[in-house]
Structures are given as C-alpha cells and as structure tokens.
C-alpha positions as CSV (number, residue, x, y, z in Angstrom):
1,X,112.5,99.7,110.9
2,X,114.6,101.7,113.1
3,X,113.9,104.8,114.3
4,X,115.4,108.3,113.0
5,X,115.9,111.7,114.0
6,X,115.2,115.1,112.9
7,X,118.5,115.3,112.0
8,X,118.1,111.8,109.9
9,X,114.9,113.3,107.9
10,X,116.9,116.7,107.0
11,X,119.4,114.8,105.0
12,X,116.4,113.7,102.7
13,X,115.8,116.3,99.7
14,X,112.2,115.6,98.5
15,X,111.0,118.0,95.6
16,X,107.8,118.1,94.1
17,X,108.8,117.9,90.0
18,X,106.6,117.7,86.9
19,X,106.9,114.3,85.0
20,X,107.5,115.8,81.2
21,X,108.0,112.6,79.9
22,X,106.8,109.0,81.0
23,X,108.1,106.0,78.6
24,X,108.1,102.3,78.5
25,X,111.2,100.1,78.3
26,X,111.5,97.7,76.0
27,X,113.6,95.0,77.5
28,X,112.7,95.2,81.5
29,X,109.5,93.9,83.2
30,X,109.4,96.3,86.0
31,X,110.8,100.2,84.9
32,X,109.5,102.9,83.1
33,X,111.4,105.9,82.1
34,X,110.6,109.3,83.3
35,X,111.8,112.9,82.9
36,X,111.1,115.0,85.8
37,X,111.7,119.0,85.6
38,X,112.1,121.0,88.7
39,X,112.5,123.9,87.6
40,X,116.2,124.6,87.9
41,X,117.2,120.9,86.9
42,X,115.6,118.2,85.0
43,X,116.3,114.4,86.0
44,X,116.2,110.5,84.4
45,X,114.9,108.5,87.1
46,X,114.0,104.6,86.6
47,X,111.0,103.6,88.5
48,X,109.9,99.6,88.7
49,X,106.1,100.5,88.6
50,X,105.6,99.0,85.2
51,X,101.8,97.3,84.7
52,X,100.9,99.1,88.2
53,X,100.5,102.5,86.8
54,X,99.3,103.2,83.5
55,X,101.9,106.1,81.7
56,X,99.0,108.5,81.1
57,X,98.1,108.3,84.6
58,X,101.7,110.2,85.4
59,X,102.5,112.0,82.4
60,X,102.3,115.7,83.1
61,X,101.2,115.5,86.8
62,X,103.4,116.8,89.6
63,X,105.4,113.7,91.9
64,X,107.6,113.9,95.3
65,X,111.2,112.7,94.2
66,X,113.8,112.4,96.5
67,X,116.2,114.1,94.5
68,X,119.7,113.4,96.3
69,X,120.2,110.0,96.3
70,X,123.2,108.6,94.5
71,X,122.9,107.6,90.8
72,X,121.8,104.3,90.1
73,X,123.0,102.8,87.2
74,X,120.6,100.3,85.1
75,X,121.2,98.6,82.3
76,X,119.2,101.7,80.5
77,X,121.4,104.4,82.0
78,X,121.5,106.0,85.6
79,X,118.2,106.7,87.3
80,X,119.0,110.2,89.2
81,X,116.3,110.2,91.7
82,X,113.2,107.6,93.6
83,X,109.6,108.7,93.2
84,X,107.7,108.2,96.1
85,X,104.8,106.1,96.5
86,X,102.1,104.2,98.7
87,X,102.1,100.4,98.2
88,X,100.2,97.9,99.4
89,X,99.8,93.8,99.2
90,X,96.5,92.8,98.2
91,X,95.2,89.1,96.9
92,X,95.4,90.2,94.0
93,X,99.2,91.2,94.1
94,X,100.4,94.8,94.7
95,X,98.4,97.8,94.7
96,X,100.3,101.1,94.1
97,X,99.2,104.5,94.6
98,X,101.0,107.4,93.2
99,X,101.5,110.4,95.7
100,X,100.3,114.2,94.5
101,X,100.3,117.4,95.9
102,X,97.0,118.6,96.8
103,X,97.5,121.8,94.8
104,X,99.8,123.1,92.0
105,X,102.9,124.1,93.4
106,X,106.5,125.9,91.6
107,X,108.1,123.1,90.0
108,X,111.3,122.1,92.7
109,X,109.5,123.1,95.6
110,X,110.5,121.2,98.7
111,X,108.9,118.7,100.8
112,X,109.2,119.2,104.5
C-alpha cells in the first residue's frame, strides 16, 4: 500500500456510533443491515460480515465508522458509511474481529 500523510489521514472522519439496529438480508450472502446513531445523525450502512459475526454480538455495542465516505448504493438501498474491522485469513477461511472502544464514550465522538 502506499504511503500517506497527516494531511491524507485528516480527510478520514471516523466516529465512534452505537449500532441501534443490526438486521439480516434476505436476498444477499454477504451484508447485514445496520443503524448506527451518533448522536447528531443516525446512518444505514451495509456491511458484508454476514456468517462472520453473529447480529447479537453487534447489536447495541459502540463501532468506529468512517462516516464521510460517499453513498454506496446496493441493491437494498445506499450504505452511508464502512465499519471498521480487523480481518484475518485463517485455514479455516476468514476470521473477523469487530473493533470497540475500550470505554463508553458520547455517541459521535471522533477518532483521531
């Protein structure tokens, strides 16, 4: 990967949110549905972790989203945002690992 900048990493708006809502799609392999609230806003994002995280396992927790990234549009409407998470390729396929702050923090605070 190339290297960035300061200046690179400051464009990135990562906000810790609260996943109010975590649902399964009928129809797609890969997303679930979730509603994040930060606070001031609330967003639909579309994240392709289906069968690697169980939805009780994120429902009600608190998530880094990068928050301004354009609108992606799937065939189950725009996902507003892109969870971050820790991934890695084991023999028995991929292993996530969801990313937490290590205390409670004000719903939209940043990540810097």
């Amino acid at each position: 990967m190339d290297e960035i900048n300061y200046a690179d990493f400051a464009k990135l708006d990562i906000r810790i949110g609260k996943v109010i809502e975590a649902e399964d799609i009928d129809g797609s392999n890969k997303l679930i549905k979730l509603l994040i609230d930060f606070g001031e806003f609330k967003k639909t994002v579309f994240a392709g972790i289906k069968g690697l995280i169980e939805l009780d396992e994120i429902k009600g927790k608190q998530i880094p989203v990068l928050v301004n990234i354009a609108p992606k549009k799937t065939p189950f409407g725009f996902s507003e945002g892109m969870i971050l998470a820790a991934s890695e390729e084991t023999s028995e396929g991929l292993k996530l690992a969801l990313l937490f702050p290590s205390k409670e923090l004000k719903a939209g605070s940043k990540v810097e």
